[in-house]
C-alpha positions in Angstrom: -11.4 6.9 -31.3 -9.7 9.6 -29.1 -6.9 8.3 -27.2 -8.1 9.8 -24.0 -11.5 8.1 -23.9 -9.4 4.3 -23.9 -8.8 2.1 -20.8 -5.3 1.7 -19.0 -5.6 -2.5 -20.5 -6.3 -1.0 -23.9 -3.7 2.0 -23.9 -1.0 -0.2 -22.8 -1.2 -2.8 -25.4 -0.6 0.2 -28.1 1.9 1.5 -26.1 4.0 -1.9 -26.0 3.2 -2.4 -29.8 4.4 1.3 -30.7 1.1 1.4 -32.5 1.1 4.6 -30.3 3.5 6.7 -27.7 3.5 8.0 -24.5 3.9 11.4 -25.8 1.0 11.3 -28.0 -1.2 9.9 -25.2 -0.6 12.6 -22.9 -0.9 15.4 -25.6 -4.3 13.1 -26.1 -5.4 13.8 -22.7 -3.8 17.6 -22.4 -5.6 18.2 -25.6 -8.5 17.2 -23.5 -8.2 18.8 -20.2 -7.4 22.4 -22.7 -11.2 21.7 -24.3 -13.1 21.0 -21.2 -11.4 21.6 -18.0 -12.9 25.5 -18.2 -16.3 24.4 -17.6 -15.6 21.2 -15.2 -12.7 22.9 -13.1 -11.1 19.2 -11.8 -7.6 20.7 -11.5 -5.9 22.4 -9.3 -2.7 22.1 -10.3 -1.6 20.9 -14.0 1.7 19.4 -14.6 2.2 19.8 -18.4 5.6 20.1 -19.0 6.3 17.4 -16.4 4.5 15.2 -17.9 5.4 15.6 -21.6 9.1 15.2 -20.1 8.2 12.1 -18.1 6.3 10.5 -21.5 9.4 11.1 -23.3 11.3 9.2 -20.6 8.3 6.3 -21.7 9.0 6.2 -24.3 13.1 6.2 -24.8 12.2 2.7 -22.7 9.9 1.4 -24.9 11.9 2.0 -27.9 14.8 0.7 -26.5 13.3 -2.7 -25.8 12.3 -2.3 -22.4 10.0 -3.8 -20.8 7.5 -1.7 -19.2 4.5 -1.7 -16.7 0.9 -2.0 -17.4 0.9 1.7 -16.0 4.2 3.1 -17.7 3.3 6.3 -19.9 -0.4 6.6 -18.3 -2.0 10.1 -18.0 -2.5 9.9 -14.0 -4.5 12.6 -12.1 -3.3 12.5 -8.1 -6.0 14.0 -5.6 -4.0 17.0 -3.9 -4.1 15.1 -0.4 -0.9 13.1 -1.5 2.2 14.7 -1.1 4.1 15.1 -4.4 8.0 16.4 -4.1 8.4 19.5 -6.0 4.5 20.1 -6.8 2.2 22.2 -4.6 -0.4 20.4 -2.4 -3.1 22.5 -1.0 -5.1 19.5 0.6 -7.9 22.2 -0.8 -7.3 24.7 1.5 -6.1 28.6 1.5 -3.9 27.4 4.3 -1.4 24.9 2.5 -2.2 27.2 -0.8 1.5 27.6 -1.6 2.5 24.1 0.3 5.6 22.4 -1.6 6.3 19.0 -0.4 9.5 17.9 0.4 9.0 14.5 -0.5 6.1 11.8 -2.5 3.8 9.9 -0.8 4.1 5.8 -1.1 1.2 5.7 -3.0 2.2 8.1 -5.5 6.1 7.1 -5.7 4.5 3.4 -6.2 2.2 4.0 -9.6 5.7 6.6 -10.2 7.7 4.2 -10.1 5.8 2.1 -12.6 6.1 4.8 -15.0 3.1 6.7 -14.6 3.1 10.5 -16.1 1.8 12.6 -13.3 -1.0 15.0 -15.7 -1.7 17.2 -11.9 -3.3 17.6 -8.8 -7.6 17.3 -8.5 -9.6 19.5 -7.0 -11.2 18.3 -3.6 -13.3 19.6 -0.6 -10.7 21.5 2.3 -9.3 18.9 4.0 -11.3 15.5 2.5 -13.8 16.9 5.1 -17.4 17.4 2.5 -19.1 15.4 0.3 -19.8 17.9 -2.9 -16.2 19.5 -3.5 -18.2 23.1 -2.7 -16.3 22.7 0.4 -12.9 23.7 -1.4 -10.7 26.9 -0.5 -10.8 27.2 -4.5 -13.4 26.3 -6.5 -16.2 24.1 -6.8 -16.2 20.9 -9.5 -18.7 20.2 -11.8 -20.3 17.1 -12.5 -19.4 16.0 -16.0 -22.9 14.7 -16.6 -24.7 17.8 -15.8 -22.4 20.8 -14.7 -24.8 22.2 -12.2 -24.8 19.5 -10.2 -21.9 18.3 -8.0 -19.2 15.6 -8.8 -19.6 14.5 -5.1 -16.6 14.8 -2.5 -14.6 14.6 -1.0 -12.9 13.4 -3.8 -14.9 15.1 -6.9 -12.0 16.6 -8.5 -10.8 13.3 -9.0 -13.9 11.6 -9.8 -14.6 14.4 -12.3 -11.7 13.8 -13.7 -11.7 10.8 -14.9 -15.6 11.0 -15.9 -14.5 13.9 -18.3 -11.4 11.8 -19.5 -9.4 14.4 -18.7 -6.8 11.6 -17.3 -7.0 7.5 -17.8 -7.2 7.1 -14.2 -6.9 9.3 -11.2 -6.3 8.4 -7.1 -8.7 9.7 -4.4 -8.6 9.1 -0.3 -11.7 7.8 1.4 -12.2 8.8 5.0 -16.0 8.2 4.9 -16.8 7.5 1.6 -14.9 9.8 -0.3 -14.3 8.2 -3.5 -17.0 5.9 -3.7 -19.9 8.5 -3.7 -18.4 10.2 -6.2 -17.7 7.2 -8.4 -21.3 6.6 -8.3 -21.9 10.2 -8.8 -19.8 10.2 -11.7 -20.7 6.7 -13.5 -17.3 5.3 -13.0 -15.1 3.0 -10.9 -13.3 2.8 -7.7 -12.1 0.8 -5.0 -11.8 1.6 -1.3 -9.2 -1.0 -0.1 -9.0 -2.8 3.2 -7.7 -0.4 5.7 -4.1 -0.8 5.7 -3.4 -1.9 2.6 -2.4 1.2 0.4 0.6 2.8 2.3 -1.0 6.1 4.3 2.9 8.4 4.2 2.5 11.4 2.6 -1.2 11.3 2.6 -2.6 14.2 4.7 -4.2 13.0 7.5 -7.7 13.4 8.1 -8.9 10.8 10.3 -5.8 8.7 10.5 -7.8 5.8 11.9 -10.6 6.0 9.0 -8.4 7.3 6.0 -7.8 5.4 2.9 -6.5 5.6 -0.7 -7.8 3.6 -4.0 -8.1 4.5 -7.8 -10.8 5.6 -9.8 -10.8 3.6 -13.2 -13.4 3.2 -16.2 -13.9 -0.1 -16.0 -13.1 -3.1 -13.5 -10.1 -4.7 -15.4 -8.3 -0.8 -14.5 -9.4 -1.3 -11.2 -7.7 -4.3 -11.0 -4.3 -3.5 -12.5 -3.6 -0.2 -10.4 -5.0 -2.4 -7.4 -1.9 -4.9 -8.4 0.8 -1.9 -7.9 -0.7 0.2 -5.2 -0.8 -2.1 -2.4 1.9 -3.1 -0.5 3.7 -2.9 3.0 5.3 0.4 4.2 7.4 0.6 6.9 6.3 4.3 6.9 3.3 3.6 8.2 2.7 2.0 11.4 -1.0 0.6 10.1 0.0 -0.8 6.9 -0.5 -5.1 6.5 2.2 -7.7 5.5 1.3 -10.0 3.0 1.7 -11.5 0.1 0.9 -9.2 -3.1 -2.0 -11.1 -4.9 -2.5 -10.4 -9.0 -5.7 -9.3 -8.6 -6.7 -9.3 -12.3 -6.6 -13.2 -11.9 -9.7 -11.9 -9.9 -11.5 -11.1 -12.8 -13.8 -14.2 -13.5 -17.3 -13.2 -15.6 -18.9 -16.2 -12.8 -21.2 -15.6 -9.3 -22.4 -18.7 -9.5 -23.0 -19.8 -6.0 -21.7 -16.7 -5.1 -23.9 -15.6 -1.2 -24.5 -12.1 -1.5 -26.4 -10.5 1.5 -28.5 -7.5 0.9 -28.4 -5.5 4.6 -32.0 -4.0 4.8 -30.8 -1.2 6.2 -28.9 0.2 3.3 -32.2 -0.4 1.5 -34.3 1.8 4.1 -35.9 5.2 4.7 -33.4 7.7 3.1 -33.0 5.9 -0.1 -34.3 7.8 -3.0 -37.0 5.1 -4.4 -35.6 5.6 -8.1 -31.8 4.5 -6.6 -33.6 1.4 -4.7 -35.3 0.3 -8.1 -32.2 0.6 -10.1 -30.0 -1.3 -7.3 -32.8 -4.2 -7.4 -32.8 -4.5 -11.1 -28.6 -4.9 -10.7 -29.6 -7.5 -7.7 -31.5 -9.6 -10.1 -29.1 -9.3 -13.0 -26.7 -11.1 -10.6 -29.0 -13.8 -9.6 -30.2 -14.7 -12.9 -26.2 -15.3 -13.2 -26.5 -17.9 -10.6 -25.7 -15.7 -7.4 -27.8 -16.3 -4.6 -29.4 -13.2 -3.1 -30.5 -12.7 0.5 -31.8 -10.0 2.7 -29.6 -9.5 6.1 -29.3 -6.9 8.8 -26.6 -5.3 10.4 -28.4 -3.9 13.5 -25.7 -1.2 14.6 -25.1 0.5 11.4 -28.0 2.8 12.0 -25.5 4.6 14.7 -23.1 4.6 11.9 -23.4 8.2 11.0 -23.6 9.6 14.7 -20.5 7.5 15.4 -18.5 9.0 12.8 -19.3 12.4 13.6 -17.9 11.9 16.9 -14.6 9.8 15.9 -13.5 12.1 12.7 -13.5 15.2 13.6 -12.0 14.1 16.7 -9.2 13.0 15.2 -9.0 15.9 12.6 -8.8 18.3 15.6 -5.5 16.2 16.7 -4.3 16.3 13.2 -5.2 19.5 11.8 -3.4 21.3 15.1 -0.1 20.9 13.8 -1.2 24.1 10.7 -0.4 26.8 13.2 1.1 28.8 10.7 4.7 28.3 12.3 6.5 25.5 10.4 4.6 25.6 7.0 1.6 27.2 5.1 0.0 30.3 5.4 0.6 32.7 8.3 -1.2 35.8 9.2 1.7 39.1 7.9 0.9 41.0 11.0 0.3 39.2 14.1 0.3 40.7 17.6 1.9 38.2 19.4 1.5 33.9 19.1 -2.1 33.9 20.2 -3.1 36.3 17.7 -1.2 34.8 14.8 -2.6 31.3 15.8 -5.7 32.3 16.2 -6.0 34.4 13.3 -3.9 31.6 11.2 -6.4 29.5 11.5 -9.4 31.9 11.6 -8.1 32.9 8.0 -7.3 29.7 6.6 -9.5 27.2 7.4 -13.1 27.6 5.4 -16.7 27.0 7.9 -16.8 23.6 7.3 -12.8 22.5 8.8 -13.8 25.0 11.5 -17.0 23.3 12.5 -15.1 19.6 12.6 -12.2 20.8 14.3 -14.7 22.2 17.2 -16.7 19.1 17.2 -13.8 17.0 17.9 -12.1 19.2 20.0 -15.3 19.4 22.4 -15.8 15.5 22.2 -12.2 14.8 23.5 -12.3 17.8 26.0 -12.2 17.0 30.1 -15.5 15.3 31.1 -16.8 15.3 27.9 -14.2 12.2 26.1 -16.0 9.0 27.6 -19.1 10.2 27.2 -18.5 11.2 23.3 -15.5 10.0 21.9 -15.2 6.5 24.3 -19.0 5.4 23.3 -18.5 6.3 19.6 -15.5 3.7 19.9 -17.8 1.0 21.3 -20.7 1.8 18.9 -17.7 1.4 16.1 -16.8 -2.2 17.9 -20.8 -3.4 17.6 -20.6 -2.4 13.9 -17.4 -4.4 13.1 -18.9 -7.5 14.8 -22.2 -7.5 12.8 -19.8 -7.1 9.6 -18.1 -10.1 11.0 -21.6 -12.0 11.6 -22.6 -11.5 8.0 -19.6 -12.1 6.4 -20.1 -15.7 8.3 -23.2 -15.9 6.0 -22.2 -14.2 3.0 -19.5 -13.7 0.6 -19.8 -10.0 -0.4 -22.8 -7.6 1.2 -24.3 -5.4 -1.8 -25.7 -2.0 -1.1 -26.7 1.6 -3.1 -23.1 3.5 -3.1 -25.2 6.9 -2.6 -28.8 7.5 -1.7 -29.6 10.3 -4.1 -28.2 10.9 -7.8 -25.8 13.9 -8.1 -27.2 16.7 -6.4 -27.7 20.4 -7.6 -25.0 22.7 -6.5 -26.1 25.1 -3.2 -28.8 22.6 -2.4 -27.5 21.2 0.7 -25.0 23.7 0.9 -27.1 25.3 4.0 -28.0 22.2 5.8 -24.8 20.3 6.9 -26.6 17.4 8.1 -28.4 16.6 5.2 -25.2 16.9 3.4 -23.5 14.4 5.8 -26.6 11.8 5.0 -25.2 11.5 1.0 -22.2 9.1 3.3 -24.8 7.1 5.0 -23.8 3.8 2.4 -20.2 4.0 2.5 -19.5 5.4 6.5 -19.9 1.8 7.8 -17.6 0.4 5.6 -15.2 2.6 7.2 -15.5 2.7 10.7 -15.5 -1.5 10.1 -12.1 -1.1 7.5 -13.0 -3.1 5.2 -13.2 -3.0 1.1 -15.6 -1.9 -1.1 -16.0 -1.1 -4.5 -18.4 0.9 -6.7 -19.6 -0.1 -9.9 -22.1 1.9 -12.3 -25.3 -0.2 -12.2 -28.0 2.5 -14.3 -29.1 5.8 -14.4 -32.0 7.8 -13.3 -33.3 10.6 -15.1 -29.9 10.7 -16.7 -27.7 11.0 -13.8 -25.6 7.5 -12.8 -26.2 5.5 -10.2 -23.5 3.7 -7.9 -23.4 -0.7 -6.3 -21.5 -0.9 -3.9 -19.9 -4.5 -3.1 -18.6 -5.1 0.5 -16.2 -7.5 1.6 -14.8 -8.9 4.7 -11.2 -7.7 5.4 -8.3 -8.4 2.5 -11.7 -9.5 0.3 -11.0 -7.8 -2.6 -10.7 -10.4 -4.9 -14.2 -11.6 -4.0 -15.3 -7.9 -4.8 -13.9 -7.6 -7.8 -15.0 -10.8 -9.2 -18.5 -10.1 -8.3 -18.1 -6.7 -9.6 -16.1 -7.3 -12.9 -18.7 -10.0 -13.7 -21.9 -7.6 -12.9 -19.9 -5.1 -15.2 -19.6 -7.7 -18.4 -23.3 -8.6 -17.9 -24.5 -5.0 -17.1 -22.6 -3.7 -20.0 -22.0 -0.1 -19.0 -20.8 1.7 -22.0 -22.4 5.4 -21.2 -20.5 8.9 -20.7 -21.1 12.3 -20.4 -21.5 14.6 -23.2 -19.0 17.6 -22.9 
């Protein structure tokens, strides 16, 4: 078998045994990325000598008698949200096209520091701010299963990525649902920790109150293992949690016996391709024949969800995205008039339709007159949704749900109707405005395209979730991939 198509658990037991190196991994995976990356377009920015320097570094250790990480000498895409020292970060956009950090993000320098070799920077819609990755100042990324279809967003480059095995595992952010819709998309897996848990520094904010980082993985076990090296308290950031680092591959029990998961009816509703609901039902009653006990439950508020989130994002992207004014960093207009004009034309320039349409949202909702009336009842709507999380989660263990209501999508079909395209979110957005973890595991497919579950739980559950999850995943026994 091709080294590229193996897990991080597999790869590093060869590594260690020096049945294999670092250096023939990543010219595995490079091999890879130089047969199919033409046609699925997941980079933006590849890092091959880098890399091949950095799995040389791998392997001096190993052959020395080192011992090394579960994550040392592991092809690694980074979504280009993340600040990397020395490598451009475009967050997608035309505006930060020739951005070169200064420094890494925590997230980043904490898989680097495990010895991770860094393959490049994924492809993603402007800003995190789309669900398709057509929203990018680049290019658009194609789904690996069918390449005109999208790999979802905003996190498809790195979803694609890893679908195409064009890198073991890759790292997304999740602002709304970011890398869980395009897990499910893409047939693979990823986890959306509690909020405050994976340091934010370095990350481009978004929605600082929303935003979130977690790994895509092929299986569970991966899941698990980056999960275990990720985490952990930053005194960079003023959100992130103290506590003490769990092993969350101890997590990874094949039992749900007795295990309450609540099914919230309206996850399940209108808006839910039927095909989607059929295929999450048959994963439902794989999980009680295991001995879970299954329940229907409602969280009332969630159906404001959507219209809550459209108010409290862009609101806080038109706080964050002010400071790309074209004076300090990025692109500036060669010609300006005067300030106005370069700011105005800065922006006008750089940003594509879809940051411009946020930024005016949120600017309008946190104007004079208009900020109680918007932004102040979207903050009490997201208050009602956390305590009906808190409710079920007295009742339940986990809460199950579709990741996505639709399959992949055909590229340019919701491309002219922005709301529709904000409804593909309608799973995960809860789970954000509430901050709490969820995962998404393969479960089927329909008419050849994957299907997403998504496992909910309460805040700093992820153990529960993966359990549940890893032992749906043994069961289920997902063993398909795209045909490149």
């Amino acid at each position: 078998m091709e080294l590229y198509k193996l897990t991080i658990h597999e790869l590093h037991d060869k590594l260690v045994s020096k049945e294999i190196s670092a250096g023939e991994l990543t010219q595995s995976v490079f091999s890879r990325i130089d047969t199919v990356e033409d046609r699925v377009k997941s980079y933006i920015t590849i890092t091959r000598d880098e890399a091949l320097a950095r799995a040389g570094e791998i392997d001096a250790m190993i052959a020395a008698g080192k011992r090394v990480s579960p994550l040392a000498g592991i092809p690694t895409a980074i979504k280009d949200v993340m600040c990397t020292e020395g490598v451009r970060t475009t967050c997608g956009s035309k505006i930060l096209g020739n951005y070169i950090p200064v420094y890494t993000s925590t997230a980043v320098k904490n898989l680097m520091d495990e010895g991770i070799v860094m393959t490049g920077k994924t492809n993603m819609d402007e800003f995190a701010m789309g669900s398709s990755t057509e929203n990018s100042g680049f290019f658009t990324t194609r789904n690996p299963w069918d390449l005109e279809r999208v790999p979802g967003g905003s996190s498809g480059g790195s979803a694609a990525v890893v679908a195409a095995d064009e890198a073991i595992f890759s790292l997304g952010s999740d602002t709304g649902g970011s890398i869980r819709q395009p897990a499910a998309l893409c047939g693979i897996v990823v986890m959306k920790p509690t909020y405050g848990l994976v340091s934010r520094y370095g990350l481009v904010a978004f929605a600082s109150s929303l935003d979130q980082i977690g790994p895509f993985t092929k299986d569970v076990t991966d899941c698990a293992i980056v999960l275990n090296h990720l985490i952990g308290h930053d005194s960079n950031d003023s959100t992130s949690v103290k506590i003490d680092k769990p092993d969350y591959t101890k997590a990874l029990i094949d039992d749900v016996k007795g295990v309450r998961i609540g099914v919230p009816k309206e996850l399940m509703a209108e808006g839910i391709d039927p095909n989607v609901k059929e295929t999450i039902e048959g994963a439902l009653k794989l999980l009680e024949d295991n001995g879970a006990t299954i329940v229907e439950t409602s969280l009332p508020n969630i159906e404001h969800s959507l219209s809550a989130y459209y108010i409290i994002a862009p609101a806080e992207a038109s706080s964050n995205l002010a400071r790309f004014d074209g004076v300090r960093y990025g692109y500036r207009v060669p010609d300006a008039e005067d300030l106005i004009d370069m700011y105005m034309r800065t922006r006008a320039e750089g940003f594509g339709d879809e940051v411009k349409r946020r930024i005016m949202l949120g600017t309008y909702a946190l104007s004079a007159g208009y900020y109680e009336a918007y932004y102040g009842q979207a903050q009490k709507v997201r208050t009602l949704i956390i305590d009906d999380f808190n409710r079920a989660f007295d009742d339940f263990d986990v809460l199950v749900s579709p990741t996505a209501p639709t399959t992949a999508f055909k590229i340019g079909e919701k491309t002219d109707d922005p709301l529709q395209m904000y409804l593909s979110d309608i799973c995960t957005i809860p789970v954000n405005l509430a901050g709490l973890p969820g995962i998404s595991v393969p479960c089927g497919t329909v008419d050849g395209l994957p299907v997403g579950l998504q496992v909910i739980g309460k805040t700093l559950g992820e153990e529960m979730i993966l359990r549940v999850a890893y032992s749906f995943e043994q069961s289920f026994g997902w063993n398909k991939k795209p045909v490149l």
